[in-house]
C-alpha positions in Angstrom: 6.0 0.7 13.5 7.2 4.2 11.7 10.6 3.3 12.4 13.0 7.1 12.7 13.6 7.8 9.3 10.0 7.7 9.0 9.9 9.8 12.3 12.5 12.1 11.1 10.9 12.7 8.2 7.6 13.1 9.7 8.3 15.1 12.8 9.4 18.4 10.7 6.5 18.1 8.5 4.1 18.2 11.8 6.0 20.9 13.3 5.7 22.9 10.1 2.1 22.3 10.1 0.9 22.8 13.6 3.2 25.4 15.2 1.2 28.1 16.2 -2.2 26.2 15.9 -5.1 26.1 19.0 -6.5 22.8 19.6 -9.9 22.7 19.6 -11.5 19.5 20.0 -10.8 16.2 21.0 -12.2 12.9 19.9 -11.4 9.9 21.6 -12.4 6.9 19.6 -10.3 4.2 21.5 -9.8 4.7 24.8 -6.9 2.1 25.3 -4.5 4.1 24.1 -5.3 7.6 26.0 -2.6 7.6 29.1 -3.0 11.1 31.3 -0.5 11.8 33.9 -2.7 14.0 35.7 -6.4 14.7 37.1 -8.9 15.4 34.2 -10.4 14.6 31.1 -8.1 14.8 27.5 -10.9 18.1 26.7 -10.0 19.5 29.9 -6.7 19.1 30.0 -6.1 20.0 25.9 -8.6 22.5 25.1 -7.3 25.9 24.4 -4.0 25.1 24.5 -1.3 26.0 21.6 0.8 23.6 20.4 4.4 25.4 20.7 6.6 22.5 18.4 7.0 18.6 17.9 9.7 17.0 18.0 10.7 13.1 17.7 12.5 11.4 21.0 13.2 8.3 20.2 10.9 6.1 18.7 8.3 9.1 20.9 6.6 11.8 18.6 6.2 15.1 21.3 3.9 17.7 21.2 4.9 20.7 23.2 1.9 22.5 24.4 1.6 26.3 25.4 -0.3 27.3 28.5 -0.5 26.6 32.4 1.2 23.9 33.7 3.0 23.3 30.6 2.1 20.3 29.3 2.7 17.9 26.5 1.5 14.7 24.0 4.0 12.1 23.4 3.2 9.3 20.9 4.3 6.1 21.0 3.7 4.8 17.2 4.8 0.8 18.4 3.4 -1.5 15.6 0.8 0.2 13.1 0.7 3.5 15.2 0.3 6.5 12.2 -0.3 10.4 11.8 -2.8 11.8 9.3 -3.5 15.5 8.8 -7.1 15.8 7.6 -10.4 18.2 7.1 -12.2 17.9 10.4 -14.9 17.1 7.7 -13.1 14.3 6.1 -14.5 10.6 6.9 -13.2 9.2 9.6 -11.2 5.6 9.1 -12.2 2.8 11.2 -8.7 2.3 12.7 -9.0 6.1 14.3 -7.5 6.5 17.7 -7.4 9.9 19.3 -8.0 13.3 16.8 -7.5 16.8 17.7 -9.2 19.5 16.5 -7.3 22.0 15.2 -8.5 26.0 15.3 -7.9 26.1 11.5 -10.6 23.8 10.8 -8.0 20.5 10.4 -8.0 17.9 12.4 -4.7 15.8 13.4 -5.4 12.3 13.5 -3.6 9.5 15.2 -4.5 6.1 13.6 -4.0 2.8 14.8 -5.6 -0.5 14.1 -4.4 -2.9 16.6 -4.0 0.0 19.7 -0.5 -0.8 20.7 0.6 2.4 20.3 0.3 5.0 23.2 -1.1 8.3 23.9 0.5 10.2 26.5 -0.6 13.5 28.0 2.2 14.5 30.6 3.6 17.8 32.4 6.0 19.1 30.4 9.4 16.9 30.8 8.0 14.5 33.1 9.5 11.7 30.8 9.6 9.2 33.6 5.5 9.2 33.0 5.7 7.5 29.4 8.1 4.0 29.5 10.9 4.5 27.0 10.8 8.0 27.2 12.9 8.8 29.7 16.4 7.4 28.8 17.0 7.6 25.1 20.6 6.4 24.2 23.2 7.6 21.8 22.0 9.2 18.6 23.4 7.1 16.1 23.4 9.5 13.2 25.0 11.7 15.0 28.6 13.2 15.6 28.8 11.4 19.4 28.2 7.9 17.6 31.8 6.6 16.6 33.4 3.6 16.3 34.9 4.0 19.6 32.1 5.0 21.7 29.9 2.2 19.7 32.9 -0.3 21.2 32.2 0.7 24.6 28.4 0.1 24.6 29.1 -3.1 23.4 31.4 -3.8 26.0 28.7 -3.5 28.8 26.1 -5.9 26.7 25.6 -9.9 27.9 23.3 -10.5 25.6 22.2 -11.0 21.8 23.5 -8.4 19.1 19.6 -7.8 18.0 18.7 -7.1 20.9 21.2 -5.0 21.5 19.9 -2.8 18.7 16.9 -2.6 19.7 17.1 -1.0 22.7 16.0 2.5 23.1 18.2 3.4 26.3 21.7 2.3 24.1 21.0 3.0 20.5 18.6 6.1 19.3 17.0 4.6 17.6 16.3 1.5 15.5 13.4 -0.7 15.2 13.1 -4.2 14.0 13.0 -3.6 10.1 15.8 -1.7 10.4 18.2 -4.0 12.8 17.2 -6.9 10.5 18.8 -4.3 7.3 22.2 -3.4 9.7 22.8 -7.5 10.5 22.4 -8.3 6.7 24.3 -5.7 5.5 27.0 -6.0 8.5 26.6 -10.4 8.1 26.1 -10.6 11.4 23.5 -13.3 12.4 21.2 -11.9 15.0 21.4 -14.4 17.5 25.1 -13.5 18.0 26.2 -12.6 21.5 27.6 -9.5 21.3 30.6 -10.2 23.9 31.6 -12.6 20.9 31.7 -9.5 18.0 35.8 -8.9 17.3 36.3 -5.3 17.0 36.1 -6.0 13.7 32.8 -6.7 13.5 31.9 -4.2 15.7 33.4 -2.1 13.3 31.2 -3.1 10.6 27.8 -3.3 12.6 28.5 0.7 13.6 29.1 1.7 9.8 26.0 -0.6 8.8 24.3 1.5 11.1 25.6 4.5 9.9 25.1 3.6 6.2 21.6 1.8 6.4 19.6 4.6 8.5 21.5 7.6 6.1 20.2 5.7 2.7 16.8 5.1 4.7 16.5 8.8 5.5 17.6 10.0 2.1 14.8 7.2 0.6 11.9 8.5 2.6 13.2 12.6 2.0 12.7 11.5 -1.7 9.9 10.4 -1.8 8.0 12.1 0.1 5.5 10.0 1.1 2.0 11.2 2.9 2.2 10.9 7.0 0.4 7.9 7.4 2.6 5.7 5.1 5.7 3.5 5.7 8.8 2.9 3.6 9.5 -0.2 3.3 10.4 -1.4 -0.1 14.2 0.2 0.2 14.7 -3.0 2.1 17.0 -6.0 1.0 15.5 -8.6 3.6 12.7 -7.3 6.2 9.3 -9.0 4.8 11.3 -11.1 2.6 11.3 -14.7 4.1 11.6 -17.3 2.2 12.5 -15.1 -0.8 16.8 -15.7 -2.0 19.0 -13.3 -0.2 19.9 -10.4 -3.0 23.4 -11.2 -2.2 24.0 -14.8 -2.6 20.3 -16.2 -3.3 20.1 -18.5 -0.5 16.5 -18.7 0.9 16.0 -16.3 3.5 15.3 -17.8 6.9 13.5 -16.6 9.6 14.3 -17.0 13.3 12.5 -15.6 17.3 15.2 -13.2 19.0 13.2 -12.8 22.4 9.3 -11.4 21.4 10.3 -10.2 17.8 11.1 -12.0 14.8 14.1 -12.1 12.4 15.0 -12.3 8.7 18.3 -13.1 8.0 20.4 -15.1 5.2 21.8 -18.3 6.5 24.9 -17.9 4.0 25.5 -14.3 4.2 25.0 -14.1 8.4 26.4 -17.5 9.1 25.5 -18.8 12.9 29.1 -19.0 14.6 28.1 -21.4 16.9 27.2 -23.8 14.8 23.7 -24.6 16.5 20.8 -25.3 15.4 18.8 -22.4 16.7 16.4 -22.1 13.6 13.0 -23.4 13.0 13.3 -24.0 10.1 9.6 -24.2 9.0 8.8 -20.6 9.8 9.8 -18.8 6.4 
């Protein structure tokens, strides 16, 4: 999925570009991933209406609409979800979700090609309408996000540090690329509980946190990549299995934490439990 400093990077750039702009039209070209909140068909509900700012919320991209009631789009990216700013004339891809017409003659285009990713169209606010939405967690490039208020999320957690990670309502906001990046670079194997993390450890897993999404951010600012496009090769392990570790060149291994995978380095991220919890087949 665009993972937030692909989000962060992209969320400006749309505001820059649609503040102030009508929409038009709207093209629905797989249903599946249209959710309205209310009575009434996307045209009905979007037509006329003037897009007043976007903004990211978590892993959500939100569209702030002008107008009566005050409405708005959040998008959900998940897996392959992407933005594309276009010609309303331009030819349309064949992984093409939703597209709004824009009063300027544009079109914005939300593509995905296996429709995980979600459409919302809400009243203003009404985060409780879009799961994941409505409780976003700590933002961890933020001032609130230090070591000591990183020690007390941990200290409510039974369960994996990956997982951990992961979640939306604790952390703002890091996907599965990114978590793999923070464990490597902390050496922390994902399948740690996190009740077993010294405060040592947990010391290091904040600052990897810290460290990994800041270079990440400063990656994608530089290169400037086009909406649609993820960043990807700035990473030391994610996509990398069965590749050596650029550490200590042990074959990267990869393991199931719940319904996602892992990459990790056996050597580097050492299991402190000393099970076998590894298939080790799956590289």
């Amino acid at each position: 999925m665009p993972e937030r400093p692909e989000l962060d990077y992209v969320a400006p750039i749309l505001d820059r570009e649609l503040r102030g702009r009508g929409i038009a039209a709207v093209r629905v070209r797989k249903p599946v991933v249209m959710r309205l909140a209310g009575a009434g068909t996307p045209e009905a509900l979007l037509c006329g209406r003037t897009i007043d700012g976007v903004t990211r919320r978590g892993h959500f991209v939100l569209f702030a609409l002008g107008g009566e009631p005050e409405i708005e789009i959040a998008v959900a990216p998940m897996l392959a979800g992407r933005f594309e700013l276009a010609p309303a004339t331009a030819r349309t891809r064949a992984d093409l979700a939703v597209a709004f017409g824009l009063d300027d003659g544009r079109e914005l285009r939300y593509r995905d090609d296996v429709q995980m990713g979600k459409v919302y169209v809400l009243a203003r606010g009404d985060h409780g309408k879009a799961p994941g939405l409505a409780h976003v967690g700590v933002d961890v490039l933020g001032p609130g996000f230090t070591r000591a208020r990183f020690h007390e999320l941990a200290a409510r957690r039974r369960d994996q540090v990956k997982v951990f990670l992961l979640d939306k309502s604790a952390l703002d906001a890091i996907g599965n690329a990114y978590a793999d990046e923070i464990l490597w670079t902390a050496g922390i194997h994902p399948k740690t509980m996190v009740r077993r993390l010294d405060a040592d450890a947990l010391d290091r897993l904040r600052d990897a946190i810290v460290a990994v999404l800041r270079h990440a951010c400063a990656v994608v600012s530089e290169r400037r990549p086009a909406s649609d496009e993820k960043v990807r090769d700035c990473l030391n392990v994610r996509g990398r299995a069965g590749a050596p570790c650029p550490r200590c060149n042990t074959k990267l291994r990869k393991a199931r934490v719940r319904a996602d995978d892992a990459i990790f380095c056996p050597r580097c991220q050492p299991d402190a439990r000393g099970t076998s919890i590894v298939d080790w087949r799956r590289v």
